[in-house]
PyMOL CGO cylinders between C-alpha atoms (Angstrom):
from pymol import cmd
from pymol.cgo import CYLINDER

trace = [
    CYLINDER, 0.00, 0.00, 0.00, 2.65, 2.31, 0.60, 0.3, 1, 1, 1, 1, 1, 1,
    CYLINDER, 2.65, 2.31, 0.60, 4.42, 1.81, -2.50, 0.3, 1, 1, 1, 1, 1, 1,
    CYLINDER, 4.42, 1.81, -2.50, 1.35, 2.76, -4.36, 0.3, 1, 1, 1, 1, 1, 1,
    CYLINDER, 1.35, 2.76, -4.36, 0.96, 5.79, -2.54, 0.3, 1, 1, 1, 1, 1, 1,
    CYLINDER, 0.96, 5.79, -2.54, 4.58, 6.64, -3.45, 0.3, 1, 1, 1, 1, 1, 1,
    CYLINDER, 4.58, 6.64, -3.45, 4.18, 6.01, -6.93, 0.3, 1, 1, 1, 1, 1, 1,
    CYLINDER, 4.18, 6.01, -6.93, 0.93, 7.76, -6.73, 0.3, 1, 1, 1, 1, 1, 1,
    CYLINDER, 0.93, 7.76, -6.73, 2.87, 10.86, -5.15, 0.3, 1, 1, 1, 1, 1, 1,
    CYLINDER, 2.87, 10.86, -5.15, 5.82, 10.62, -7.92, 0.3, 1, 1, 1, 1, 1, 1,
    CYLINDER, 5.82, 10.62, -7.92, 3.42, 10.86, -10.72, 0.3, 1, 1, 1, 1, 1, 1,
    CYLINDER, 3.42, 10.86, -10.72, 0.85, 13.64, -9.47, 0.3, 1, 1, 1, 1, 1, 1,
    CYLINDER, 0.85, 13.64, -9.47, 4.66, 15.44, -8.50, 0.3, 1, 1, 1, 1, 1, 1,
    CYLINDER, 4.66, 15.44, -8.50, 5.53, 15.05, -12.25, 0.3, 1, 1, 1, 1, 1, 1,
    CYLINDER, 5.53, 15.05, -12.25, 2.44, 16.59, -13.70, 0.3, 1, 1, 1, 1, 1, 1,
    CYLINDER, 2.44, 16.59, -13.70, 3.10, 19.57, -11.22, 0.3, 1, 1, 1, 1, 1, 1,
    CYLINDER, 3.10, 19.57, -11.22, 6.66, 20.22, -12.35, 0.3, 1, 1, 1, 1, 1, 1,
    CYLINDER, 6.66, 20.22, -12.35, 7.51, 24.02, -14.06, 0.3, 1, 1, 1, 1, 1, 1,
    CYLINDER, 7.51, 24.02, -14.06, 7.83, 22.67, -17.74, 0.3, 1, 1, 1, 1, 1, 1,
    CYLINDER, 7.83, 22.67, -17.74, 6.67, 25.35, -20.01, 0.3, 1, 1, 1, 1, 1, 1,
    CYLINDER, 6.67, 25.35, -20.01, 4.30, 23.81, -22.77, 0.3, 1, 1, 1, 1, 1, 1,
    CYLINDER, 4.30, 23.81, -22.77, 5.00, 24.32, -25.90, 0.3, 1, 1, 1, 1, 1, 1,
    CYLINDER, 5.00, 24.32, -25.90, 1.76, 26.35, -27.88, 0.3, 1, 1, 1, 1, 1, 1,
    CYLINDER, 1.76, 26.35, -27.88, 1.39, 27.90, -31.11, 0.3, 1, 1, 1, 1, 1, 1,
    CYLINDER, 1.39, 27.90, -31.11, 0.79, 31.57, -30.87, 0.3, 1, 1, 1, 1, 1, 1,
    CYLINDER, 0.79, 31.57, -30.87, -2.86, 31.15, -32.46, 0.3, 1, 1, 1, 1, 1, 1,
    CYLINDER, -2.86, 31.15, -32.46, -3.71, 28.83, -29.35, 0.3, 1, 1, 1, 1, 1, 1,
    CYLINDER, -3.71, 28.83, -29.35, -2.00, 31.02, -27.02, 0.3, 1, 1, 1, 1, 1, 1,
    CYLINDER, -2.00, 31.02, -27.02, -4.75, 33.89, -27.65, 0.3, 1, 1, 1, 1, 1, 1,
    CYLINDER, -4.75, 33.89, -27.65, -7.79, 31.29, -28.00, 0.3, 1, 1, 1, 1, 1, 1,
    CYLINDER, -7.79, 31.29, -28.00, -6.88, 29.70, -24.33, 0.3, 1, 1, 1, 1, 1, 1,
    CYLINDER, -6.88, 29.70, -24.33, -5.81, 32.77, -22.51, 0.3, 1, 1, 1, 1, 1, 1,
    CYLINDER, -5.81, 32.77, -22.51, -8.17, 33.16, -20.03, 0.3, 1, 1, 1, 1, 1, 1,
    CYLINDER, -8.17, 33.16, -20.03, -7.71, 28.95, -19.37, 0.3, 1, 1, 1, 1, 1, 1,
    CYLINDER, -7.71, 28.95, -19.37, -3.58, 29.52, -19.61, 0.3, 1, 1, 1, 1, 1, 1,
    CYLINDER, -3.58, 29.52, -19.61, -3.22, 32.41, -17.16, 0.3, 1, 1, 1, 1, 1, 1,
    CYLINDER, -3.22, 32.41, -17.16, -0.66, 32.12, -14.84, 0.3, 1, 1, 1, 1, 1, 1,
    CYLINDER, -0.66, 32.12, -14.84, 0.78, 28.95, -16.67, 0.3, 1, 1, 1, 1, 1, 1,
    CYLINDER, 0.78, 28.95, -16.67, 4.84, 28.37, -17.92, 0.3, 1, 1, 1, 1, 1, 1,
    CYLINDER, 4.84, 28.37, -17.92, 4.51, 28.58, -21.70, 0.3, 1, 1, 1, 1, 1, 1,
    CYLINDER, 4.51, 28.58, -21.70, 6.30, 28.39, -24.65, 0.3, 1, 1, 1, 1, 1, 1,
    CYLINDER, 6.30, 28.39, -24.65, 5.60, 29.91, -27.96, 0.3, 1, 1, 1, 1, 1, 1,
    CYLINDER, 5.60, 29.91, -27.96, 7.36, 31.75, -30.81, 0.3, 1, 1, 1, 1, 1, 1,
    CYLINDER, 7.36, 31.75, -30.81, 6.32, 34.73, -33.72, 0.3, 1, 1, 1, 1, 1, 1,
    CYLINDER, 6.32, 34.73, -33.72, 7.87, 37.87, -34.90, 0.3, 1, 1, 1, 1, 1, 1,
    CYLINDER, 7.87, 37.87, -34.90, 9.02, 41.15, -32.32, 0.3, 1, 1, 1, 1, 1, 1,
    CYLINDER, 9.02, 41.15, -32.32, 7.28, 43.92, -32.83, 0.3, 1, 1, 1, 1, 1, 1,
    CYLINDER, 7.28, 43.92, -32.83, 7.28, 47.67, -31.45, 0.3, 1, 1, 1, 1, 1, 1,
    CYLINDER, 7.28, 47.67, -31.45, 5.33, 50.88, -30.71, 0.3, 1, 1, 1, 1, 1, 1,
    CYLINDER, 5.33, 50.88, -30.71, 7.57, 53.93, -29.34, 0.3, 1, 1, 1, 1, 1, 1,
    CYLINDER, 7.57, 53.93, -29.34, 5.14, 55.83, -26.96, 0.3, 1, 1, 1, 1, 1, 1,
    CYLINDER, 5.14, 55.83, -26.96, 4.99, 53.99, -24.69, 0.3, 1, 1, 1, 1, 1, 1,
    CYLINDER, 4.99, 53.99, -24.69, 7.45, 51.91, -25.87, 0.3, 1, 1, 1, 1, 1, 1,
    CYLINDER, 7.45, 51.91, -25.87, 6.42, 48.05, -25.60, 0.3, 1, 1, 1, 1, 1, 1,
    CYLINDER, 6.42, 48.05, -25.60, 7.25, 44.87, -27.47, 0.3, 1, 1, 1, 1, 1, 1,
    CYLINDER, 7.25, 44.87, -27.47, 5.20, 41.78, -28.37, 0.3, 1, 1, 1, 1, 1, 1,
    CYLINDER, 5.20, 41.78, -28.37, 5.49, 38.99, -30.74, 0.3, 1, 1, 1, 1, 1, 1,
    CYLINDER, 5.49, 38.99, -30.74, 2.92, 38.26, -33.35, 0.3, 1, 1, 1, 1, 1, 1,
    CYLINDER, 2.92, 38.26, -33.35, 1.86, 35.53, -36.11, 0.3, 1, 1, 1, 1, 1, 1,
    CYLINDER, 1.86, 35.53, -36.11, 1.28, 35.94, -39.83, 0.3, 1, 1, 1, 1, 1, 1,
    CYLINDER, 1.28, 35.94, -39.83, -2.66, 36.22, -38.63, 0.3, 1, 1, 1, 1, 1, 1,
    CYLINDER, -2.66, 36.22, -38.63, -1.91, 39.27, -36.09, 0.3, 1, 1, 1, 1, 1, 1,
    CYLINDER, -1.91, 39.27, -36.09, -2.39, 37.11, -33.22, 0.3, 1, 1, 1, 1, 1, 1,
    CYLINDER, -2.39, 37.11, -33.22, -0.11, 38.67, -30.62, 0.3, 1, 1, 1, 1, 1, 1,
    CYLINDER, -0.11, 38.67, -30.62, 1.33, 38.72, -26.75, 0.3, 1, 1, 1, 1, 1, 1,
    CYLINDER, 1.33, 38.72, -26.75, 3.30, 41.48, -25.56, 0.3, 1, 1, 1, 1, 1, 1,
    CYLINDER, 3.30, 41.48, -25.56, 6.57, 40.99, -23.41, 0.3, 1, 1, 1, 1, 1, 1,
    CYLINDER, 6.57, 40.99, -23.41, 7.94, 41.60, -20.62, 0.3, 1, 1, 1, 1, 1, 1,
    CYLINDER, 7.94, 41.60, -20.62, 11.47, 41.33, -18.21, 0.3, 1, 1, 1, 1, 1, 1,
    CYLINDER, 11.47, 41.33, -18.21, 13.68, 41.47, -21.25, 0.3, 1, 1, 1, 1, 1, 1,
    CYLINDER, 13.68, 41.47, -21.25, 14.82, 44.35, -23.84, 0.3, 1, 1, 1, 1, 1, 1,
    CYLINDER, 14.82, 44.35, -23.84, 13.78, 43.00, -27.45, 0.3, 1, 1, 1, 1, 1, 1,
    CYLINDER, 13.78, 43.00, -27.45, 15.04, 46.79, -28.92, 0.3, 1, 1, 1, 1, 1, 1,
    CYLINDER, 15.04, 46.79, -28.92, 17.75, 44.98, -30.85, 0.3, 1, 1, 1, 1, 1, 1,
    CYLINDER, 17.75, 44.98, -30.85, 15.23, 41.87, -32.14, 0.3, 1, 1, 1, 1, 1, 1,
    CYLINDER, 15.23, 41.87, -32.14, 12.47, 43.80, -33.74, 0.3, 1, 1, 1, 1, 1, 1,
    CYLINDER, 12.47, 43.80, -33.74, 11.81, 42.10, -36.68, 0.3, 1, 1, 1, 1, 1, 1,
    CYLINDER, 11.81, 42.10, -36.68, 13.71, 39.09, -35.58, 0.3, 1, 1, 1, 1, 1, 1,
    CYLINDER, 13.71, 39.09, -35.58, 11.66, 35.79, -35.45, 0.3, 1, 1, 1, 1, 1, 1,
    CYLINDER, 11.66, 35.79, -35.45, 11.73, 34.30, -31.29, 0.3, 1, 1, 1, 1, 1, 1,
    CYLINDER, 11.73, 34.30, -31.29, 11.01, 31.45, -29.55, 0.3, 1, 1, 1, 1, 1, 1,
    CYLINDER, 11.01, 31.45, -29.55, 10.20, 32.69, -26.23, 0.3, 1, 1, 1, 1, 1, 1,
    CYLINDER, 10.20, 32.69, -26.23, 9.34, 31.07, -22.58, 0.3, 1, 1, 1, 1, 1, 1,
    CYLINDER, 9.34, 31.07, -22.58, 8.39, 32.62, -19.34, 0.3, 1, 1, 1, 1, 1, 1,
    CYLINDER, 8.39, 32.62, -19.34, 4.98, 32.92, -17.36, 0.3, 1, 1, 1, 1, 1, 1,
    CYLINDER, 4.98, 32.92, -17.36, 2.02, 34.38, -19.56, 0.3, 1, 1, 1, 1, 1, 1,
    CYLINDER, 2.02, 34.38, -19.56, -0.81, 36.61, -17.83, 0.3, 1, 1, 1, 1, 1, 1,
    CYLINDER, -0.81, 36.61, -17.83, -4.53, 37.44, -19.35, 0.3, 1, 1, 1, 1, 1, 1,
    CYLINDER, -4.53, 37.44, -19.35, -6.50, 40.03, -17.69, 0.3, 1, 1, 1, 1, 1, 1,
    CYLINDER, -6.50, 40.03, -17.69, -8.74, 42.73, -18.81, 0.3, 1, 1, 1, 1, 1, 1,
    CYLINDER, -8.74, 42.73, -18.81, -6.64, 45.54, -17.26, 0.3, 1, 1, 1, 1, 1, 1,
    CYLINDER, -6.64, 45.54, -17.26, -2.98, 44.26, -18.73, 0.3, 1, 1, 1, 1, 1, 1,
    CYLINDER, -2.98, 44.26, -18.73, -3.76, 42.49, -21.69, 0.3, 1, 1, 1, 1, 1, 1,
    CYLINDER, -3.76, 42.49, -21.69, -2.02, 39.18, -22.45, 0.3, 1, 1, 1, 1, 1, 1,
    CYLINDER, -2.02, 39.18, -22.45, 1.52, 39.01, -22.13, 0.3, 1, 1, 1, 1, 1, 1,
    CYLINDER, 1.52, 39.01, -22.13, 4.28, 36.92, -21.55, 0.3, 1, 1, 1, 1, 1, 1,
    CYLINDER, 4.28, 36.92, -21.55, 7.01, 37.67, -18.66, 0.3, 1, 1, 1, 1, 1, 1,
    CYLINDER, 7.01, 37.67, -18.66, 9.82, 35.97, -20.32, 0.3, 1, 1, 1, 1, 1, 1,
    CYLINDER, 9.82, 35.97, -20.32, 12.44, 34.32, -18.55, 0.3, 1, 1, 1, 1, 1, 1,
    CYLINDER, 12.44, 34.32, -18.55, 14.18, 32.84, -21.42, 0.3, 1, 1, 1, 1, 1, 1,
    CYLINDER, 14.18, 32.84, -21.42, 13.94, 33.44, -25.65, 0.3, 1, 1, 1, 1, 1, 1,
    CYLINDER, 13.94, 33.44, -25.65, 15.89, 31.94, -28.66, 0.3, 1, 1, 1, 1, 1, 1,
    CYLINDER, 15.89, 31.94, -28.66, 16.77, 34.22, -31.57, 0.3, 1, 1, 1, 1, 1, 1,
    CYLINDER, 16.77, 34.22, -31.57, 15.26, 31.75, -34.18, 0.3, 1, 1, 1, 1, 1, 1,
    CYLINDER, 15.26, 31.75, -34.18, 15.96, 34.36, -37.44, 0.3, 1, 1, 1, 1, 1, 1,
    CYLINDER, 15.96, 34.36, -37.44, 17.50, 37.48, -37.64, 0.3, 1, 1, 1, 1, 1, 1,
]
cmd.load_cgo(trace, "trace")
């Protein structure tokens, strides 16, 4: 009996672990309300506006997420891959607080 509830406790610790998962961009904007406060991965194109200055990525279909915690200045334009914690709300938008990105064109 114990070993069960060991295994038991090994696999629900597993399912609970910080691995981003890995979305399209497209999906990312359908789900938001269901993915908020969830580790995610996704990817698209940097884009800008200058006042106030902000960045977000976007898809071929304008679907987009703006970032956060990281200067993209230098990548606009640049095709990413990025990863960090993504937030939906009414006030803020959807955006992605990245904690990691991969230059994937430049």
């Amino acid at each position: 009996m114990r070993s069960l509830f060991i295994g038991a406790a090994i696999i629900f610790l597993a399912g609970c672990s910080p691995e981003p998962q890995h979305l399209a961009l497209h999906v990312v904007v359908a789900e938001a309300s269901a993915l908020d406060g969830r580790t995610l991965t996704t990817q698209g194109t940097v884009r800008m506006f200058e006042d106030p200055e902000h960045y977000w990525i976007e898809d071929s279909e304008l679907n987009r997420v703006g970032l956060h915690g990281v200067d993209f200045s230098a990548l606009v334009g640049n095709e990413v891959q990025v990863t960090g914690r993504f937030s939906a709300s009414a006030e803020r938008g959807r955006h992605l607080d990245v904690t990691e990105f991969v230059v994937l064109s430049e």
